[in-house]
C-alpha positions in Angstrom: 93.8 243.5 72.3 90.3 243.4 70.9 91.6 240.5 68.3 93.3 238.4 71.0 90.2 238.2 72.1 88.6 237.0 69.9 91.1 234.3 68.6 91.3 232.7 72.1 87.6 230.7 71.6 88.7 229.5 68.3 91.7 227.9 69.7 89.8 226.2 72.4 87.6 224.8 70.0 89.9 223.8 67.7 90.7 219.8 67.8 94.7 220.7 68.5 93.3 221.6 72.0 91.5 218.9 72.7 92.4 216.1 74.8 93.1 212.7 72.3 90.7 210.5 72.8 91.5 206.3 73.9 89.7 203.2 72.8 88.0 203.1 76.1 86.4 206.9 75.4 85.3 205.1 72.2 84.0 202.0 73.3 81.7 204.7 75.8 80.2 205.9 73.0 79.3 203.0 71.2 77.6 202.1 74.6 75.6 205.5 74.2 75.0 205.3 70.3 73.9 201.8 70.7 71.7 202.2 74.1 70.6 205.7 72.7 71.3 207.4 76.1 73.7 210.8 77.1 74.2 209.2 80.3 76.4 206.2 81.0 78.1 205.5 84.0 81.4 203.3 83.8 82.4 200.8 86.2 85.3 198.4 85.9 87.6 199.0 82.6 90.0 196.7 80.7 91.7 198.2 78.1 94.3 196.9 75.6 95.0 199.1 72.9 98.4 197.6 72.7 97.2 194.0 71.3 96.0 193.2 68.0 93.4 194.2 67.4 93.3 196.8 70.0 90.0 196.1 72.7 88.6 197.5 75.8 85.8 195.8 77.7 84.0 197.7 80.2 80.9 197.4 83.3 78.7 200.0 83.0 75.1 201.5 83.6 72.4 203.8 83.0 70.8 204.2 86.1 72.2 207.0 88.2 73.7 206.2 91.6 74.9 202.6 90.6 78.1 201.6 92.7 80.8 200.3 90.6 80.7 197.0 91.9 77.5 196.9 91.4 77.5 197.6 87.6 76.8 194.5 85.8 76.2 195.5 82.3 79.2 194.9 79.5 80.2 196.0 76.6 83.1 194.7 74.5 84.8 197.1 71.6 88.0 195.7 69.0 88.6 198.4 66.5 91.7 198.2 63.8 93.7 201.5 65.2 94.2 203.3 68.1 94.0 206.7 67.2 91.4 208.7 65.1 90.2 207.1 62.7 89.4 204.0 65.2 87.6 202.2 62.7 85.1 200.1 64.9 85.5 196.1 64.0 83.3 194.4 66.3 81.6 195.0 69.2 79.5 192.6 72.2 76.8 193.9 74.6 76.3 190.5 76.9 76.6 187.7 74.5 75.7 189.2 71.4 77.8 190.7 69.2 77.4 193.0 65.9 80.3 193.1 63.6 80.3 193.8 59.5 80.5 190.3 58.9 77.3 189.7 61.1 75.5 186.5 59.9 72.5 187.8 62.0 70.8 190.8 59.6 69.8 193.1 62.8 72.7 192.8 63.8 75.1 193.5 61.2 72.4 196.5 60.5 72.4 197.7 64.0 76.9 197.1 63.9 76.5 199.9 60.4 74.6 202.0 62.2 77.0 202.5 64.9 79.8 202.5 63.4 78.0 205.4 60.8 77.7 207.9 63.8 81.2 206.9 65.2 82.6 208.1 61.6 80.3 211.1 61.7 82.2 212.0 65.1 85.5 211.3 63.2 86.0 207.8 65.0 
């Protein structure tokens, strides 16, 4: 019994047991890696993992106690799969946007760095 015990954490931990995760879970945390924040609140999502290349765009915000409607910030994400490994191509925050083929240094740098921590998550 004692062993049963102590198996059951290691299967709860194990990624098996965990829920997949979409493009729009992905896109939410290149909204976090690139705005450096634990918190984000989404508002309106469009996702098409379907088309090619698959994209979401979302509304989001920061701030705590924003109303959905009221969320005005956006983020656009395309990546070349929809499963793990999503491979990040491109993504927009307002009307920039940081991809690998950036002609704008920063923001091809700040597009590597992103997509960096997404493949130190697996993504």
């Amino acid at each position: 019994m004692k062993q049963l015990i102590l198996i059951l954490p290691l299967l709860a931990a194990s990624p098996a047991a965990a829920q997949a995760l979409k493009v729009e879970d992905v896109c939410q945390k290149v909204a976090k890696h690139l705005l450096m924040t634990e918190t984000l609140h989404v508002g309106v999502v469009q996702s098409f993992p379907e088309l090619k290349p698959p994209r979401v765009r979302m509304t989001y915000s920061t701030r705590d106690g924003v109303a959905k409607k009221d969320m005005v910030d956006m983020i656009e994400c395309e990546f070349a799969a929809t499963a793990a490994p999503f491979k990040l191509t491109r993504f927009c925050v307002s009307s920039t946007c940081y991809s690998a083929d950036e002609k704008n240094p920063e923001n091809k740098s700040r597009f590597e760095e992103v997509r960096t921590l997404l493949e130190r998550e697996g993504l």
